[in-house]
C-alpha positions in Angstrom: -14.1 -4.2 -12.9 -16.9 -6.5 -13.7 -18.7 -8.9 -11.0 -17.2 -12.3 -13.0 -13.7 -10.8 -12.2 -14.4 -10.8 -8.8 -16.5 -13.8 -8.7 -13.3 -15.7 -9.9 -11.1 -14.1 -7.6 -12.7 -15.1 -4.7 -13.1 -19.1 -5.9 -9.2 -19.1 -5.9 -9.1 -16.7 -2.6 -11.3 -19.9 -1.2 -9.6 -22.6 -3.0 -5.8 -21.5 -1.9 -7.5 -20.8 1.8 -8.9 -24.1 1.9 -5.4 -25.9 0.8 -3.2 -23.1 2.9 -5.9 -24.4 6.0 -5.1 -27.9 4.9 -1.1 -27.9 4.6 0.4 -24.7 5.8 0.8 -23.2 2.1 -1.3 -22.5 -1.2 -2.7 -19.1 -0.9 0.5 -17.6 -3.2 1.0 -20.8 -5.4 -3.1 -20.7 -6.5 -3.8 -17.2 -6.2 -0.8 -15.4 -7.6 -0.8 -17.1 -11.0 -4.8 -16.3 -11.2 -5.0 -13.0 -10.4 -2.3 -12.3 -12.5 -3.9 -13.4 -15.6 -7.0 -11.4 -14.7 -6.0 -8.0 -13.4 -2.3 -8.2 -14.9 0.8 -8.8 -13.0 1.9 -5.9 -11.1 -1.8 -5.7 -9.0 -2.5 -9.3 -9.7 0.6 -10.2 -7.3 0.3 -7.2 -5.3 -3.7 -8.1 -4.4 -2.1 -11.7 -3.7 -0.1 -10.2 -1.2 -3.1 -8.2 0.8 -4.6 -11.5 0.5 -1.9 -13.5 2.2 -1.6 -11.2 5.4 -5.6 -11.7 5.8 -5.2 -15.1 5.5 -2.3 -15.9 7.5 -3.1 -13.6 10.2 -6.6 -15.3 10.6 -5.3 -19.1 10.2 -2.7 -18.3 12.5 -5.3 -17.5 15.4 -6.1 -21.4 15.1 -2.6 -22.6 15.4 -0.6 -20.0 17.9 0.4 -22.9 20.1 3.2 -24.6 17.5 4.4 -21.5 16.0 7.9 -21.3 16.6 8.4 -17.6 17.1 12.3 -17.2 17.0 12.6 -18.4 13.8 9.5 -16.7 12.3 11.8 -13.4 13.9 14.4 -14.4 11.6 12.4 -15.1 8.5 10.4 -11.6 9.3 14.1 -9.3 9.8 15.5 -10.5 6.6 12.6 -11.3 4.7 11.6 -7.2 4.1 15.5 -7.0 2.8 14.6 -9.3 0.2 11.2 -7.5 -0.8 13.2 -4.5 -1.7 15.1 -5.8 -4.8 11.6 -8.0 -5.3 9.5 -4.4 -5.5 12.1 -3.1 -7.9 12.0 -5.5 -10.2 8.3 -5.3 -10.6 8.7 -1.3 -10.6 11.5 -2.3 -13.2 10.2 -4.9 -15.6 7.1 -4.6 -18.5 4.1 -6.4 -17.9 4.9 -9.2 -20.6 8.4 -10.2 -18.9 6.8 -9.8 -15.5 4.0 -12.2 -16.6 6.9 -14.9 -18.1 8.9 -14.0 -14.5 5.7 -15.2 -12.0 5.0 -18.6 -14.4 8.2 -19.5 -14.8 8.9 -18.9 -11.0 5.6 -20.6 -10.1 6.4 -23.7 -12.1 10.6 -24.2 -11.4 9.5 -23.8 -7.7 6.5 -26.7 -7.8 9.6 -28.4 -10.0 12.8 -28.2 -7.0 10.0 -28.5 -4.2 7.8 -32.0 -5.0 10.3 -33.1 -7.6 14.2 -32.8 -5.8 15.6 -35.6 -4.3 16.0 -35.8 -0.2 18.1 -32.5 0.7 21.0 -33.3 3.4 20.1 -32.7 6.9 21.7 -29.0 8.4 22.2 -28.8 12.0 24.1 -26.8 14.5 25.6 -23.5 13.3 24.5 -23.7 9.6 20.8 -24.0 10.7 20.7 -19.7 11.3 22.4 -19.4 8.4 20.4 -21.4 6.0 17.5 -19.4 8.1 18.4 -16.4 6.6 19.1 -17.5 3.1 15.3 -18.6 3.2 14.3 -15.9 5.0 15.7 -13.1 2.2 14.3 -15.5 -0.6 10.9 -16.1 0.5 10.7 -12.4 0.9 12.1 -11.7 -2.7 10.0 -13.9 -4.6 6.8 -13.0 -2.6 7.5 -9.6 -3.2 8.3 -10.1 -6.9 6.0 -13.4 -7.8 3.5 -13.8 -5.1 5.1 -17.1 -4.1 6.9 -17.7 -0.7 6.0 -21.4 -0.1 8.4 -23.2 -2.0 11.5 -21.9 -1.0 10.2 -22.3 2.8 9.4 -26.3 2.1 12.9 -26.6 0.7 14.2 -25.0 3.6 11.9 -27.1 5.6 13.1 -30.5 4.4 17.2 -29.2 5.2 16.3 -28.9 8.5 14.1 -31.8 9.0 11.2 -29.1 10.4 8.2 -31.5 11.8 4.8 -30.6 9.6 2.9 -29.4 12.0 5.3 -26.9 13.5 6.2 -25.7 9.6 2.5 -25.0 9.0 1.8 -23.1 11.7 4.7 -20.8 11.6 4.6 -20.2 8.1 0.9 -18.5 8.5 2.9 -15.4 10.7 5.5 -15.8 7.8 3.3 -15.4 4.7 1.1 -12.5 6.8 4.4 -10.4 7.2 6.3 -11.3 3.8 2.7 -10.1 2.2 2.6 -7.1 4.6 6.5 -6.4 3.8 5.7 -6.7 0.0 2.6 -4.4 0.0 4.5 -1.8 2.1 8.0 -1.7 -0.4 5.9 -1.9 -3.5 3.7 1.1 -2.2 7.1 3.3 -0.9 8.5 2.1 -4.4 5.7 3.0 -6.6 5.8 -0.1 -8.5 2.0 -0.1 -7.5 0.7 3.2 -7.6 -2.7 4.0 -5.4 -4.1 4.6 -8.7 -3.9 1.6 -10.2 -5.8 -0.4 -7.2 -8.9 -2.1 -7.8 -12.1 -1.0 -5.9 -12.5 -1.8 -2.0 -15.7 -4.3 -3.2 -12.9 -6.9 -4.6 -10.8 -6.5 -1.4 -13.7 -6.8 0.7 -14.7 -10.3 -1.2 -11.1 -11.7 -0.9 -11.5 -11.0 2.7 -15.3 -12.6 2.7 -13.5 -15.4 0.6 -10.5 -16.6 3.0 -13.0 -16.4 6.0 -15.0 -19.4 3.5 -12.1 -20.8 2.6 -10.9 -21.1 6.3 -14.1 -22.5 7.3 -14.0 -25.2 4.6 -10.5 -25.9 5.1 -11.4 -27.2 8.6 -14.2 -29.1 8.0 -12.4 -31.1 5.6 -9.3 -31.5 7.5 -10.9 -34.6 9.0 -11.2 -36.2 5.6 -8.3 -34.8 3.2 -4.3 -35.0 4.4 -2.4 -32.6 4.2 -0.6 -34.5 1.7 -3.6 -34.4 -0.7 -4.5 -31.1 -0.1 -0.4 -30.4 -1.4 -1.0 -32.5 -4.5 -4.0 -30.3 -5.2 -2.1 -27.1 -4.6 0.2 -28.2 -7.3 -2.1 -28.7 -9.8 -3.7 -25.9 -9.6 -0.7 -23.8 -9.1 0.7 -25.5 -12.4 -1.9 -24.8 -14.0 -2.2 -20.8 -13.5 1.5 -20.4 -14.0 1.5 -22.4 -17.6 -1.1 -19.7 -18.7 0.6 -16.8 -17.1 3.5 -18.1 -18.7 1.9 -18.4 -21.6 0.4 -14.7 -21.3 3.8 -13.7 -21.2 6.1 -14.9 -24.0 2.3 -13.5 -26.1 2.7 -10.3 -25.0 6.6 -10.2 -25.4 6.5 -11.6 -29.1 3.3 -9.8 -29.8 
């Protein structure tokens, strides 16, 4: 693995940091679709998920105050039964389908999450319910794309969750759905021990979300959190149109 692989890896470790710092979320959207395209799609999404438990372990030091623990206990219970099927399906699927499965995943999500009308409000008993439901999903499409986020903002706007509380119990989320993912894609062997990259790329994704963290707070004084979504959507459209676009190659190639 040459140095401008990694070197590029860890400007979108510190880019999706710096947005995930910002607004709760843009680790999986910005990372996923780029590693994918440079180390394929099985690692690429796996690495994305080492990466998220780094990051949302270490943002989540910052915010431990307004995370709301009994739900994150429900997201974390049903979101490794979800990352089973998830770790199959990459076992499962070639590397050209897989590629066409993360962008077209990546971009319907940015589609129902910044683009769907105002969801109904769920209260009382369907609230653990529709817990569950996002819980199982996040973990699925973590585990198979690299991409929780979206289906925890659309979850997020049904039950009218207030900003900051969502962003900080979404770091503890996206550390164990990453963690979860990892662990059933190892026990699965849809990533064999073989196939991972050497320690000095994990060890500059780590130095990389540390930056990224650091920037993030500086600029939270000048950037919203709205901005720093708009951002995350760009650049998460962006890698997903050419990992889409890597995919239907490979398939008709």
């Amino acid at each position: 693995m040459g140095p401008e692989i990694i070197a590029i890896a860890a400007v979108a470790v510190v880019v999706g940091a710096t947005l995930q710092r910002l607004s709760g979320m843009g680790v999986g959207l910005v990372v996923a679709p780029t590693l994918a395209l440079l180390l394929g799609p099985q690692l690429g999404v796996y690495v994305t998920n080492a990466t998220t438990v780094c990051s949302g372990v270490l943002i989540m030091l910052t915010v431990l105050r307004d995370v709301n623990w009994k739900r994150w206990a429900i997201f974390a219970g049903v979101g490794l039964v979800g990352s089973i099927p998830g770790a199959l399906l990459v076992r499962e699927l070639p590397s050209g389908w897989l590629s066409v499965v993360i962008g077209a995943v990546v971009l319907g999500a940015l589609l129902l999450t910044f683009t769907s009308p105002r969801v109904p409000h769920v209260t009382g008993r369907g609230v653990p319910a529709l817990s569950t439901a996002a819980g199982v999903l996040g973990g699925f499409f973590n585990t198979a794309a690299g991409v929780a986020g979206p289906v925890m903002v659309i979850y997020g706007r049904f039950v009218r969750w207030p900003q900051r509380d969502f962003a900080a119990t979404m770091q503890p989320t996206f550390a164990f759905f990453g963690l979860a993912s990892v662990a059933t894609k190892t026990a699965t062997g849809a990533v064999g021990v073989g196939m991972l990259p050497p320690l000095s790329l994990f060890a500059a994704l780590v130095v990389a979300v540390v930056v990224g963290i650091g920037l993030g707070t500086v600029l939270a004084r000048r950037v919203t959190p709205e901005g720093a979504r708009r951002l995350a959507v760009i650049l998460a459209g962006a890698g997903a149109l050419s990992a889409l676009g890597r995919g239907v190659f490979e398939v008709l190639a």
